[in-house]
Steps between C-alpha positions, in 0.01 A plus 500: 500500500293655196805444251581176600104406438538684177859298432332101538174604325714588185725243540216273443328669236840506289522089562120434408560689193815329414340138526189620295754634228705177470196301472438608142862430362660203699479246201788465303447546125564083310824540300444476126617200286763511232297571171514170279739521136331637222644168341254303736233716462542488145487124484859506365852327617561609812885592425612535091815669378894452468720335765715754692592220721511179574560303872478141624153535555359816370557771195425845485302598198520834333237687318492846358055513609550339874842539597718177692343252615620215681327116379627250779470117361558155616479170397138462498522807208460401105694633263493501110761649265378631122766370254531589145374213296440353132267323290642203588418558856112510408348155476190294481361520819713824655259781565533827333383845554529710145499913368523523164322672170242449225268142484669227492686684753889592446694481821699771622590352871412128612498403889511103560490335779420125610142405538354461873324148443278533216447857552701833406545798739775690547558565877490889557789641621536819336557318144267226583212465270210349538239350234266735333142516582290460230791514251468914460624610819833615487782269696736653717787606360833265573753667651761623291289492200417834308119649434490334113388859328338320210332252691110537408243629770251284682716151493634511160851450438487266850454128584583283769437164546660158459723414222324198292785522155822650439635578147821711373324756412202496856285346667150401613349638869222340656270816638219417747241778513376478881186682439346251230724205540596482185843387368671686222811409300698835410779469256839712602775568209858628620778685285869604608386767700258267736636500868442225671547460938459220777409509856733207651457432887832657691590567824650799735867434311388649192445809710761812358568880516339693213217151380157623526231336760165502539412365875144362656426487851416716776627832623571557925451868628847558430446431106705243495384207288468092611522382155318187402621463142732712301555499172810654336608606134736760350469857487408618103620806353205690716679347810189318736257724573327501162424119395795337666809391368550303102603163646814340602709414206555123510445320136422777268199629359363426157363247302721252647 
């Protein structure tokens, strides 16, 4: 009779101190989130690189920084193409976005595209350039153009703006300083050796193995990218991850 006392008491003391033990540790520890892109936390494209493949309604983009990534797009998705261009392509009225040398400033590489209404911005996607603030601060670089090396420091050597007169031998840009609101005409010259590109709207056709891209849009936990606009160019000598392609050959370059 004494060990079977001795038998239920610890019986029960084992089971109190089991439920005061689990007490403590029952909750299940939240599961963590994916970590966000450093592309997204940098403020950059959220996909850029060379086209390793392309489907009916996605590509999977290459780079040698974030690895393959896959950009799904649809028909709500913009796309632009950068085409090699002339000096016939830049006109009264087209906008412009210039890197160049000395004062008045000798271009080296000259983006155009078509003004938005009355004003000129370049849409950002990865190439996109928008219009300088204050006239000093550098504009993004277009894709597929190089880093001019004797372009001054400080907004020299650069203008963007709308075109107001074309000659054979330049032209006149239209510069709007946003922090005074003044307007200042800068005078561009161009020689042989002037490069010249557009940004023409596309669509998901002009979409091929070995172009360069530069997507926007957001990234699900997987990585994978819904892309809201993409813009697309060829890959330079330095390939895509370092400026982006030199343009898709189309009518020459040159004083044309």
């Amino acid at each position: 009779m004494r060990r079977t006392v001795f038998a239920v008491a610890g019986g029960a003391l084992a089971l109190l101190l089991a439920a005061c033990g689990s007490s403590g540790t029952n909750s299940a520890a939240p599961a963590s989130q994916a970590p966000a892109s450093s592309a997204a936390r940098a403020g950059g494209p959220a996909a850029s690189g060379t086209v390793a493949a392309v489907a009916a309604s996605s590509i999977e983009v290459q780079s040698t920084s974030s690895g393959q990534v896959t950009v799904n797009f649809s028909n709500t998705t913009t796309f632009t193409d950068r085409a090699t261009a002339a000096l016939a392509d830049v006109t009264t009225g087209s906008c412009v976005s210039v890197t160049g040398t000395g004062t008045p400033i000798t271009a080296q590489s000259v983006d155009i595209t078509a003004a938005n209404g009355n004003n000129c911005t370049f849409g950002g996607q990865g190439g996109g350039m928008r219009p300088q603030q204050g006239g000093s601060s550098r504009p993004s670089r277009p894709s597929g153009s190089s880093r001019p090396s004797g372009a001054a420091n400080g907004g020299g050597g650069r203008a963007f703006g709308k075109v107001t007169a074309v000659s054979g031998t330049g032209f006149t840009v239209q510069q709007d300083n946003q922090r005074t609101g003044a307007t200042t005409d800068v005078q561009v010259t161009v020689n042989s050796t002037t490069t010249y590109f557009k940004n023409e709207s596309s669509n998901s056709a002009a979409l091929k193995v070995g172009e360069c891209v530069s997507a926007q849009g957001k990234a699900d936990d997987t990585g994978a990218v819904t892309a809201q606009s993409i813009a697309i160019s060829q890959a330079s000598a330095n390939g895509c991850d370092t400026g982006f392609g030199g343009g898709r050959q189309r009518n020459g370059g040159g004083n044309g």
